[in-house]
MDAnalysis code that builds the backbone (N, CA, C; Angstrom):
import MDAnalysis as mda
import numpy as np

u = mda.Universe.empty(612, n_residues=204, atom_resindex=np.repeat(np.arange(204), 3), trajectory=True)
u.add_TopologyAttr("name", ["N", "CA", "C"] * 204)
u.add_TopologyAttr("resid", np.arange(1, 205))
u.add_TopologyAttr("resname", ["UNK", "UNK", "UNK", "UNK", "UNK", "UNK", "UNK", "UNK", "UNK", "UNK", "UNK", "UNK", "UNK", "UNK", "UNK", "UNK", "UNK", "UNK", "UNK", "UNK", "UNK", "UNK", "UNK", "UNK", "UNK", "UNK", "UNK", "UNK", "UNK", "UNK", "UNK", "UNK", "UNK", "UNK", "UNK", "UNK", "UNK", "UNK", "UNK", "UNK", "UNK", "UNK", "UNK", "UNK", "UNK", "UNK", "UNK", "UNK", "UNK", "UNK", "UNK", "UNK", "UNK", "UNK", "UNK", "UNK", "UNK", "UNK", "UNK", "UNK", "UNK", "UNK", "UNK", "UNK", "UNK", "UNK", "UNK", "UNK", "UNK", "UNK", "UNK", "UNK", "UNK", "UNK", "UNK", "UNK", "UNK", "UNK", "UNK", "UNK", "UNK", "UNK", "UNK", "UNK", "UNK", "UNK", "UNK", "UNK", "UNK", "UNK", "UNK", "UNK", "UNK", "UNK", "UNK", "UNK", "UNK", "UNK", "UNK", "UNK", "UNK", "UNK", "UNK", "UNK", "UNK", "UNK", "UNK", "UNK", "UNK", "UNK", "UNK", "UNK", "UNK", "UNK", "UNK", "UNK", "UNK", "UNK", "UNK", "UNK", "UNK", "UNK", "UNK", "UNK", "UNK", "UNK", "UNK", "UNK", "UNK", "UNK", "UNK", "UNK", "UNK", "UNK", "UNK", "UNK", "UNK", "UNK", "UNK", "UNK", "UNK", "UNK", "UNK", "UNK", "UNK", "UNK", "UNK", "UNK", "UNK", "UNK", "UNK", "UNK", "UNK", "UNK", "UNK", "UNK", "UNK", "UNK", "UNK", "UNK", "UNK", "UNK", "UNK", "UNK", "UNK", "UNK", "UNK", "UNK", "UNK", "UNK", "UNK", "UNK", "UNK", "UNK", "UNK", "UNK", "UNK", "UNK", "UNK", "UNK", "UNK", "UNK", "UNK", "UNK", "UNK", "UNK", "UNK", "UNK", "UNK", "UNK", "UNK", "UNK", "UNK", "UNK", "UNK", "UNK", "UNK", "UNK", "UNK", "UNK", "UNK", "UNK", "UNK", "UNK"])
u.atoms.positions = np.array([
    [39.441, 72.878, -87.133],
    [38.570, 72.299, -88.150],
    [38.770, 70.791, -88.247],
    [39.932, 70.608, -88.361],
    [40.293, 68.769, -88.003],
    [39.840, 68.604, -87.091],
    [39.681, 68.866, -85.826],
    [39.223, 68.329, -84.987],
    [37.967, 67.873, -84.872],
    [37.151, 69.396, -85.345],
    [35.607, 68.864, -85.567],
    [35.116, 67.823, -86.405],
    [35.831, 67.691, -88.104],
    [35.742, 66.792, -88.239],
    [35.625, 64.769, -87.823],
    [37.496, 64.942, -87.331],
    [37.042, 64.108, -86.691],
    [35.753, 63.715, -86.013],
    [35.064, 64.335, -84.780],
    [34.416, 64.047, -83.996],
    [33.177, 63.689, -84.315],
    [32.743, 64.653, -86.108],
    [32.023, 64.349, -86.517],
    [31.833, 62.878, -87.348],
    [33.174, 61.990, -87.285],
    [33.548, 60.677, -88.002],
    [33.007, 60.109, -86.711],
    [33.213, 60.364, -85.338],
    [33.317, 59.685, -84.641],
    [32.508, 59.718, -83.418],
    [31.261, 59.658, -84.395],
    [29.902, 60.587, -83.447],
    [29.500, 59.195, -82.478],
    [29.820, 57.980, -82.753],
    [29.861, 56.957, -80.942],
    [30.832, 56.087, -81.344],
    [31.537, 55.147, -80.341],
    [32.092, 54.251, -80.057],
    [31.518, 52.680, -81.273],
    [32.016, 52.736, -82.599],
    [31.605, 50.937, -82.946],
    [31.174, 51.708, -84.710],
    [31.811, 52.858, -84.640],
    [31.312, 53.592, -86.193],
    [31.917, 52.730, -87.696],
    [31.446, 52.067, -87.948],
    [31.456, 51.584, -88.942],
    [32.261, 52.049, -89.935],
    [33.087, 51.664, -90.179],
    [34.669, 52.539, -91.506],
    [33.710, 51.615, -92.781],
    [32.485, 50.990, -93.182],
    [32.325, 50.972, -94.297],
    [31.247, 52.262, -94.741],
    [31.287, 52.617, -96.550],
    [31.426, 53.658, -96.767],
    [32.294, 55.120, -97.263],
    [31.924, 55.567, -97.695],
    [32.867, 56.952, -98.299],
    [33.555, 57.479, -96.935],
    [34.834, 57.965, -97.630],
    [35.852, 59.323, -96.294],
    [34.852, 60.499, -96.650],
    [34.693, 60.954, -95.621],
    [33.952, 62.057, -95.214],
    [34.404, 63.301, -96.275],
    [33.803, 64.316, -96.750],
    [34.323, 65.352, -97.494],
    [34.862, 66.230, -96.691],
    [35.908, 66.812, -97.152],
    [36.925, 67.532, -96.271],
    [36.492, 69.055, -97.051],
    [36.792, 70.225, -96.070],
    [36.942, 70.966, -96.968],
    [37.799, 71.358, -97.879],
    [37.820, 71.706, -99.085],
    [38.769, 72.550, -100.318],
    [39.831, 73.083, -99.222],
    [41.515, 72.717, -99.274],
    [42.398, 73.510, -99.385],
    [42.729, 74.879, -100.170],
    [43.179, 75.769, -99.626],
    [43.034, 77.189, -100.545],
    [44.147, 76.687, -101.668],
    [44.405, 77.451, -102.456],
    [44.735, 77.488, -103.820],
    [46.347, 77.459, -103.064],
    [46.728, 78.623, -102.425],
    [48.213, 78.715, -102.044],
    [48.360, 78.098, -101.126],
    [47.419, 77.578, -100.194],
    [48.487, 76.411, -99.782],
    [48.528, 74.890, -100.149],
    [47.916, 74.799, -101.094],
    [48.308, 73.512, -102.076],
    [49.444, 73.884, -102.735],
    [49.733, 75.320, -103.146],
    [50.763, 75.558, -103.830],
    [51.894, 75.778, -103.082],
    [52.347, 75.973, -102.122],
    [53.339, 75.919, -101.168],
    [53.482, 74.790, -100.547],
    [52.041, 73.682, -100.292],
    [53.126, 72.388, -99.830],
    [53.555, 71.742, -101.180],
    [53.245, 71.927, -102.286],
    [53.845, 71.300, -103.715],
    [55.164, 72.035, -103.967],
    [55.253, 73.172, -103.474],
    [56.848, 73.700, -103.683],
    [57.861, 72.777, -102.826],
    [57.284, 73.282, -101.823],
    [58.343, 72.772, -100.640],
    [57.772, 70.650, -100.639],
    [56.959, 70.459, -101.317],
    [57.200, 68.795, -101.389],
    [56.636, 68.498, -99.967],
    [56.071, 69.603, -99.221],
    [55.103, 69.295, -98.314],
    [53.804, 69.064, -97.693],
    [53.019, 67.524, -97.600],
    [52.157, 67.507, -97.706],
    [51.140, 68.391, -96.228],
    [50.081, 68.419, -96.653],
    [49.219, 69.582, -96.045],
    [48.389, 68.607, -94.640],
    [47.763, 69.457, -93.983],
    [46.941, 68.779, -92.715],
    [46.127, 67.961, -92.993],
    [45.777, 68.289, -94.171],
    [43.896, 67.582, -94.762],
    [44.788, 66.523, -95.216],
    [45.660, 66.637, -95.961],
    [46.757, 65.159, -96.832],
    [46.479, 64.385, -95.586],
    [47.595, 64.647, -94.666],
    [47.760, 63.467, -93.461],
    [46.332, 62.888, -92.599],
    [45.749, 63.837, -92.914],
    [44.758, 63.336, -92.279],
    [43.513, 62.370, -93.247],
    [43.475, 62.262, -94.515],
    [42.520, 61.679, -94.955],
    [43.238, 60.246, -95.337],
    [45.078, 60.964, -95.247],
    [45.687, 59.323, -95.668],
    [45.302, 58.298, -94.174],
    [45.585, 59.107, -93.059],
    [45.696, 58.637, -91.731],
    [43.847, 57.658, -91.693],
    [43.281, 58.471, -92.202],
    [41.766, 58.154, -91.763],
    [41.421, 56.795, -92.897],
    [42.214, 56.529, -94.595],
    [42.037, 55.765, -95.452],
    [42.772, 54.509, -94.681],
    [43.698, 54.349, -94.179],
    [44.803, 53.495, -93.087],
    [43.935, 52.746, -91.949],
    [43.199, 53.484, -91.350],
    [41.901, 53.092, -90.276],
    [41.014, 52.599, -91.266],
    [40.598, 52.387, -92.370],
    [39.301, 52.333, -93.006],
    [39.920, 50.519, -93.429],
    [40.895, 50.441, -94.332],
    [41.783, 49.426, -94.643],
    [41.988, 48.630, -93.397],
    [42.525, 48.897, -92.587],
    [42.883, 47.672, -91.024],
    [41.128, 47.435, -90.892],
    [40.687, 48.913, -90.359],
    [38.988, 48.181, -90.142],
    [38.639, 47.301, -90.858],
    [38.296, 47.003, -92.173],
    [38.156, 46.536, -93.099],
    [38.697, 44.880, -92.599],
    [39.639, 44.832, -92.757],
    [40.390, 43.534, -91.968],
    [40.051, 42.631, -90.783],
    [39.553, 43.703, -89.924],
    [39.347, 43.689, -88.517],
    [37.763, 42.703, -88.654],
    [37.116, 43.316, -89.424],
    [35.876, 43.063, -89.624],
    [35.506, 41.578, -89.978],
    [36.101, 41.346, -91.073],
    [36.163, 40.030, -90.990],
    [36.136, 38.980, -90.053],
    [36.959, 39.393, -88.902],
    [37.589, 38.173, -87.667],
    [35.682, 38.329, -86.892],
    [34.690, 39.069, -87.594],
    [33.702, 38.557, -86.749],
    [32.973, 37.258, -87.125],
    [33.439, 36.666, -87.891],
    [33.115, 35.372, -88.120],
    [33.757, 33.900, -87.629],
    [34.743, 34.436, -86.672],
    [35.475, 34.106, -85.856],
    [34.917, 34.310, -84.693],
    [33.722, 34.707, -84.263],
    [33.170, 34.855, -83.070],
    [34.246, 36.459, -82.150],
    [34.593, 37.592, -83.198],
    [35.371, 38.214, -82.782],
    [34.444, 39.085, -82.637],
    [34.418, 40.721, -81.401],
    [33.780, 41.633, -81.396],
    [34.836, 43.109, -81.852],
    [34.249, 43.615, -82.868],
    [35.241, 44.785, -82.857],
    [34.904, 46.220, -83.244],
    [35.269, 47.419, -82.526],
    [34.611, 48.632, -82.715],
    [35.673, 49.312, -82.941],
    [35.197, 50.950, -83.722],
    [35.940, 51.610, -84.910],
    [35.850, 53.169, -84.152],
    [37.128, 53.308, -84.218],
    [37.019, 55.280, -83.625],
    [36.726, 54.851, -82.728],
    [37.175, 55.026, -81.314],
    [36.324, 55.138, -80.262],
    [36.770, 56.666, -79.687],
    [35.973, 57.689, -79.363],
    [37.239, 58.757, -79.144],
    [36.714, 58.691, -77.550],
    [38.334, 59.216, -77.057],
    [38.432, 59.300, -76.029],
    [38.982, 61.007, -75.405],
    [39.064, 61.116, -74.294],
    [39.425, 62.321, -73.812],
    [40.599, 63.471, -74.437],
    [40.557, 64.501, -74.416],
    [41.511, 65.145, -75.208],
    [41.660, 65.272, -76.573],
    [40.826, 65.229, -77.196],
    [40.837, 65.163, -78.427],
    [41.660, 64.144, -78.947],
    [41.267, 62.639, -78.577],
    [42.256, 61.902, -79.350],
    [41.314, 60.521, -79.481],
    [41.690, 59.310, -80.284],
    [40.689, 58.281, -80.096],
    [41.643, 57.314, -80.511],
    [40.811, 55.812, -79.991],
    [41.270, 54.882, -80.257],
    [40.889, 53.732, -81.674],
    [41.884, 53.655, -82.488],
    [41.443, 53.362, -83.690],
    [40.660, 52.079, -83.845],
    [40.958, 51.130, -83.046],
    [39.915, 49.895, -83.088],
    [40.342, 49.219, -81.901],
    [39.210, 48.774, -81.449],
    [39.114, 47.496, -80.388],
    [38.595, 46.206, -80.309],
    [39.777, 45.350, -80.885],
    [39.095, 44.013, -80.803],
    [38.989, 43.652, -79.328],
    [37.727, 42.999, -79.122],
    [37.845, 43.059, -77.388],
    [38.749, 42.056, -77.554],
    [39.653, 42.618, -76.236],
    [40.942, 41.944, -75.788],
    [42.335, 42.387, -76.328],
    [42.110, 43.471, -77.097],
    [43.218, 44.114, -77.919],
    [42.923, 45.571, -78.653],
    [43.844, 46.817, -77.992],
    [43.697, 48.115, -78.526],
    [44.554, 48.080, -80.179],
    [44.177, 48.605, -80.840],
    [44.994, 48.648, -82.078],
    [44.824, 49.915, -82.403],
    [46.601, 50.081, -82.792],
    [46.822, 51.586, -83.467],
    [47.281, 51.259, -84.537],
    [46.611, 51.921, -86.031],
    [47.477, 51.801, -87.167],
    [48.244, 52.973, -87.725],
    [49.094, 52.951, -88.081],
    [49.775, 54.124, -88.719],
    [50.234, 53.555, -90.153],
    [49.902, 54.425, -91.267],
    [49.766, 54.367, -92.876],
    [51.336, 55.312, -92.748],
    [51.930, 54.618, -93.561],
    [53.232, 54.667, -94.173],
    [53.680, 54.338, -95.032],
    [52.691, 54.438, -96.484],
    [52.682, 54.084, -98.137],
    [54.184, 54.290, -98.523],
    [54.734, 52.729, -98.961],
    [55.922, 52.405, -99.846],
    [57.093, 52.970, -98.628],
    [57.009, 52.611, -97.367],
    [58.223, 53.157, -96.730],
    [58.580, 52.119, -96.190],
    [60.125, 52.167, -95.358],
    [60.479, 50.863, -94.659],
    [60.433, 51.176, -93.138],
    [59.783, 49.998, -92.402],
    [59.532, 50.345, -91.027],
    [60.411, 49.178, -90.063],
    [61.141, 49.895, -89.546],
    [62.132, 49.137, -88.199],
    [61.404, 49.021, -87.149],
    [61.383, 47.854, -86.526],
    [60.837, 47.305, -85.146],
    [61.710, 47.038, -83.826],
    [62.098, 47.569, -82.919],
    [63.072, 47.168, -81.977],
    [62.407, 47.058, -80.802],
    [62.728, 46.360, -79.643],
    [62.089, 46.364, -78.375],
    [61.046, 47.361, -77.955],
    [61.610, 48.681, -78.210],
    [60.827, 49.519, -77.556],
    [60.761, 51.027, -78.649],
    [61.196, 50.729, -80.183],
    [61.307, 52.028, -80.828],
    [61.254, 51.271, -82.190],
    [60.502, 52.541, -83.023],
    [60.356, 52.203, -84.195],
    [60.942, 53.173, -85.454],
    [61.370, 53.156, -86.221],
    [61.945, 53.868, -87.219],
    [61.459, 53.571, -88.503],
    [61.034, 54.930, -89.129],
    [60.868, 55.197, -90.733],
    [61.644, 55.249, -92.013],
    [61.780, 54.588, -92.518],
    [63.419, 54.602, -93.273],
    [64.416, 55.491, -92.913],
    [65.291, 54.602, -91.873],
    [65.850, 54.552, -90.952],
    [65.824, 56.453, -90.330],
    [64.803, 56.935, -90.367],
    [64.755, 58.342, -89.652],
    [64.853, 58.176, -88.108],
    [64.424, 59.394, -87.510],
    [64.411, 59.183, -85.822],
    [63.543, 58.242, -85.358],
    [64.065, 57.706, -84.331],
    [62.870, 56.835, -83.596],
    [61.469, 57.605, -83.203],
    [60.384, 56.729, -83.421],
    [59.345, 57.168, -82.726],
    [58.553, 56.459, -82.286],
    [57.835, 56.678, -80.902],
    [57.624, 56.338, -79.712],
    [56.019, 55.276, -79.999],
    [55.986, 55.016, -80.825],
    [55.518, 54.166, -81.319],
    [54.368, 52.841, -80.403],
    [55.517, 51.898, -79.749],
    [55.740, 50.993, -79.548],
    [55.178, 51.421, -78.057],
    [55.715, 52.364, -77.013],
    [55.637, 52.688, -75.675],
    [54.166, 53.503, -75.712],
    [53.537, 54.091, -76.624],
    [52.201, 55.156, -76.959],
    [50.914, 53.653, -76.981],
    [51.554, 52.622, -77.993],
    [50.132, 51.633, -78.010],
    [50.121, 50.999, -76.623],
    [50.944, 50.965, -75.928],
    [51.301, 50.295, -74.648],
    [50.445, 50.724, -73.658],
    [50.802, 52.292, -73.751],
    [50.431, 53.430, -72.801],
    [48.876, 53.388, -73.198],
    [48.432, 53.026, -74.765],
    [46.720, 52.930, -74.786],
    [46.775, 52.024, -74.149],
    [46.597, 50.602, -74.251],
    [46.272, 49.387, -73.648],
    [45.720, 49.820, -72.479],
    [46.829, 50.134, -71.662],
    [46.541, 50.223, -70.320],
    [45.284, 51.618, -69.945],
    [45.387, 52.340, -70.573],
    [44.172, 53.191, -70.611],
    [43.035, 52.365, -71.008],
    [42.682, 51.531, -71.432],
    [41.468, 51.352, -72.724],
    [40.871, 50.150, -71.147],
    [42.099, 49.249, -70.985],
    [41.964, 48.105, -69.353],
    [41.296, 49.148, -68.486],
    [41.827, 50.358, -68.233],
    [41.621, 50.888, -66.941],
    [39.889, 51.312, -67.063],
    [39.289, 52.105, -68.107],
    [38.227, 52.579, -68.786],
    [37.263, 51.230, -68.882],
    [37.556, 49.914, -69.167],
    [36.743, 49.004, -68.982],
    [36.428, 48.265, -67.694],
    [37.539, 48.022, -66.650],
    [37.088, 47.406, -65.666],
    [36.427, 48.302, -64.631],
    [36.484, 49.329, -65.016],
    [36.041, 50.545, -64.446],
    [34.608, 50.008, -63.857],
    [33.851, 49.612, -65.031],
    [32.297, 49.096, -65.377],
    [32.326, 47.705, -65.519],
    [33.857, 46.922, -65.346],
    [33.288, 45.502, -65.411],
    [33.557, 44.832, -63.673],
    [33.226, 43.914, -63.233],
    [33.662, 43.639, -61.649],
    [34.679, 42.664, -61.899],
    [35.556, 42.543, -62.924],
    [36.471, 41.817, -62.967],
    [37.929, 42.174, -63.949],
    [39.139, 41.314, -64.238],
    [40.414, 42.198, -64.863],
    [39.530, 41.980, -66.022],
    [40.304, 42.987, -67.221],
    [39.988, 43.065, -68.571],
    [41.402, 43.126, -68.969],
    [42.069, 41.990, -69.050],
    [43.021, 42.114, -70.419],
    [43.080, 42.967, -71.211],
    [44.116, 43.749, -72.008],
    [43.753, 44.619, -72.954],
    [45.683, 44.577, -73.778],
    [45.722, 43.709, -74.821],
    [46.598, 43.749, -75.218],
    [47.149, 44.709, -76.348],
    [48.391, 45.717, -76.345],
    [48.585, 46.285, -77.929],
    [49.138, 46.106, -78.567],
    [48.111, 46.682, -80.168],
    [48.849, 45.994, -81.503],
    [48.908, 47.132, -82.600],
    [50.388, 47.061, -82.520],
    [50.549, 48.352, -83.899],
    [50.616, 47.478, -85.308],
    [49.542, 48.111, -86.055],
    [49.485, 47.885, -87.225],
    [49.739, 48.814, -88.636],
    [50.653, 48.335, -89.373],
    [51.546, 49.433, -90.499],
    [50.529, 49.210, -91.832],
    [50.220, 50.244, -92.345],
    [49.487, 50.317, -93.545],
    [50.262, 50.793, -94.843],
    [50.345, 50.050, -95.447],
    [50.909, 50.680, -96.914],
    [52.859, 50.392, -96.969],
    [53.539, 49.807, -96.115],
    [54.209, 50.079, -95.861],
    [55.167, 48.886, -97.245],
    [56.150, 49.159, -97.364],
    [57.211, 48.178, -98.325],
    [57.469, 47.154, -97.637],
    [58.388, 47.618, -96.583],
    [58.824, 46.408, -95.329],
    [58.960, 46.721, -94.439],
    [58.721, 45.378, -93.658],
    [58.634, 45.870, -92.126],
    [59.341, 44.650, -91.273],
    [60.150, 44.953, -90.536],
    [61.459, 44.736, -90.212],
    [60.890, 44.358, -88.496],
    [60.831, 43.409, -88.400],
    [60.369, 43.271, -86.575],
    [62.011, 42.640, -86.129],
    [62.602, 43.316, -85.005],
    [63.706, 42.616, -84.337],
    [63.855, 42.394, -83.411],
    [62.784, 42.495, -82.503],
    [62.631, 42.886, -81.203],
    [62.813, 41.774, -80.561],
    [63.339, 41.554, -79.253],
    [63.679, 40.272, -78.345],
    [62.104, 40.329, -77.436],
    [61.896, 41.170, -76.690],
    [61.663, 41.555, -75.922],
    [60.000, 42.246, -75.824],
    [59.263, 42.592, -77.287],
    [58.309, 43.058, -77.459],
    [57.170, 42.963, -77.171],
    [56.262, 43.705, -76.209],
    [55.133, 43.694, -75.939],
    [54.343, 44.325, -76.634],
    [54.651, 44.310, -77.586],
    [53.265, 44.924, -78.443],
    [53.463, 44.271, -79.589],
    [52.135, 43.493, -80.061],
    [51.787, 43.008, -81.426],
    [52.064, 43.666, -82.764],
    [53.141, 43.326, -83.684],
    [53.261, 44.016, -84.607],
    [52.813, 42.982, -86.262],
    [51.858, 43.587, -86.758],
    [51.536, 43.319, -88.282],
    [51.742, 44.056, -89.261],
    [51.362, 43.590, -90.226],
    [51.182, 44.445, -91.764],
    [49.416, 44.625, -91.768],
    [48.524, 45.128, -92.245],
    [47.205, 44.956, -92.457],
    [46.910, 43.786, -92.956],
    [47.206, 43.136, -93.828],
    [47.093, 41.837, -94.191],
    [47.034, 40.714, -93.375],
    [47.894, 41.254, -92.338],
    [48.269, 40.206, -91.313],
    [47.503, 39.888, -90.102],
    [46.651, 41.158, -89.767],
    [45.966, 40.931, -88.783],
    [44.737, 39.495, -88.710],
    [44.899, 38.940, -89.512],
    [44.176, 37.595, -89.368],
    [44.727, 36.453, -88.341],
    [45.784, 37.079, -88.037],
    [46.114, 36.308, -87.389],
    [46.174, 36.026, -86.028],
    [45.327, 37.378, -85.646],
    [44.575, 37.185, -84.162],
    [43.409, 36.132, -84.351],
    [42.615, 35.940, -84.972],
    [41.277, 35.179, -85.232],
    [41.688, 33.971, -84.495],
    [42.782, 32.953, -84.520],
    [42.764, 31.780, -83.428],
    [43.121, 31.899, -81.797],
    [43.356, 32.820, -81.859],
    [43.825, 33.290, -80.241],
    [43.048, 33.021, -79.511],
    [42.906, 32.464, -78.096],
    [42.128, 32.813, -77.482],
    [41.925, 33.470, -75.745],
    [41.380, 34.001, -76.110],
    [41.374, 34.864, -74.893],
    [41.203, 34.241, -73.147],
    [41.447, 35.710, -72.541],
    [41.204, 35.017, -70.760],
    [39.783, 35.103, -70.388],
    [39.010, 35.749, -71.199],
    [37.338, 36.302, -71.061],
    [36.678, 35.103, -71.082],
    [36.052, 34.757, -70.290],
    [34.581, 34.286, -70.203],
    [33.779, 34.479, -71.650],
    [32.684, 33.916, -72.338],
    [31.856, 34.309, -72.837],
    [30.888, 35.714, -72.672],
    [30.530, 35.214, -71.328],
    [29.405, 35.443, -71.088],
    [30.407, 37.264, -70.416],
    [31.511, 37.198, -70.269],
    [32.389, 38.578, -69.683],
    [32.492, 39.386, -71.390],
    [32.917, 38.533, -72.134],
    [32.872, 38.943, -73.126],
    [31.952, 40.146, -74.205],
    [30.426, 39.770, -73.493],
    [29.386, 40.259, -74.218],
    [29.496, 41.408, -72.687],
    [29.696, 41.294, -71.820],
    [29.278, 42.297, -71.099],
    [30.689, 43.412, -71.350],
    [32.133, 43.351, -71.448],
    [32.753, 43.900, -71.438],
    [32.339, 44.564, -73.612],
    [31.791, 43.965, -74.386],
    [31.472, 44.409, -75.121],
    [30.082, 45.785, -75.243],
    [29.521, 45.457, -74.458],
    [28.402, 46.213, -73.838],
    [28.972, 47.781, -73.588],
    [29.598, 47.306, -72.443],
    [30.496, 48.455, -71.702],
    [30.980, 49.585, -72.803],
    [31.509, 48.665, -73.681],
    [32.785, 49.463, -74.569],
    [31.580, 50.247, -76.076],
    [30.549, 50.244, -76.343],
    [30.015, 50.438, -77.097],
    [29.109, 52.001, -76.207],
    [29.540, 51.793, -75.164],
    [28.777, 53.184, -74.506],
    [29.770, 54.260, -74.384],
    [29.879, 55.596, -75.554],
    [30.558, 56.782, -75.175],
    [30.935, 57.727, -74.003],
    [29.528, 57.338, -72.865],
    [29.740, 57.727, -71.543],
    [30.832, 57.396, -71.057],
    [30.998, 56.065, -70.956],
    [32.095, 55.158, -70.515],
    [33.719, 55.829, -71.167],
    [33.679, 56.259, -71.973],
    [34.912, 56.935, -72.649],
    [35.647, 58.495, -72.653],
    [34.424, 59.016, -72.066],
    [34.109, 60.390, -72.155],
    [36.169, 61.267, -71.073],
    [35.762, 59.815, -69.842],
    [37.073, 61.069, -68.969],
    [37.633, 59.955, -69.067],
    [38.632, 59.031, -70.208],
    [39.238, 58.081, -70.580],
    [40.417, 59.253, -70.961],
])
């Protein structure tokens, strides 16, 4: 049922996060009452916090188009999974982590101070998927840099020597807007082209 949902959020590539979260269906009675025993939140929880987290960075993201920035929302890709936004020239994953503390190290990230998770090596591993899926259709490289972005979070702790992946707060993402890229203009609008067609994403 999550799944369909999703797909139904994410009916093409450039979906617009302004607007209401989609209505979910009613959780049954007992299992609202069993994740409130056990203090455990439910599938629909994580998922509408996960989807409010994408709506907030989008939100952000959106702005930098006055910056001459291009940027698209949900893009889903193969396997039931998608990519949360693409500023061309940069995959971004956000993960919502309301009032928690988040550790940054070279290559691992930690939740007040819980196990590492793979974080850091997963936005990486998009990048290079999202590059491979665009030059596919462009006749030239496509840069594709990643950037994990923390939503809701208390603090966030970057220590990394060594880090290839862009790390912000949502607030912070403004601070791609002066960057500038290896794209052409005129590569720009065509690698934007590309990326707005679901075909193109389909065996991504």
């Amino acid at each position: 049922m999550v799944r369909a949902l999703r797909q139904r959020v994410q009916a093409r590539p450039g979906l617009s996060t302004d607007g209401p979260l989609p209505e979910l269906p009613p959780v049954r009675a007992w299992q609202r009452f069993v994740s409130l025993v056990l203090r455990r939140p439910t599938e629909w929880d994580s998922w509408r916090r996960g989807l409010a987290g994408e709506k907030r960075v989008g939100a952000e993201l959106d702005r930098l188009r006055r910056h001459g920035w291009h940027v698209l929302h949900s893009i889903p890709l193969a396997n039931d999974v998608d990519l949360d936004h693409l500023l061309i020239g940069f995959s971004i994953n956000t993960k919502y982590h309301q009032g928690r503390a988040v550790w940054v190290g070279d290559d691992s990230v930690k939740v007040d101070h819980g196990k590492l998770a793979p974080y850091a090596r997963k936005s990486r591993a998009e990048a290079r998927r999202v590059a491979r899926v665009l030059e596919t259709y462009c006749p030239f490289p496509v840069p594709v840099e990643p950037v994990l972005v923390f939503v809701g979070v208390a603090d966030l702790k970057v220590v990394a020597m060594q880090l290839s992946v862009r790390v912000y707060q949502e607030r912070q993402v403004s601070a791609l807007a002066p960057l500038s890229g290896a794209l052409k203009p005129d590569q720009v609008e065509q690698v934007y082209r590309v990326a707005r067609h679901r075909q193109a994403w389909r065996q991504a």
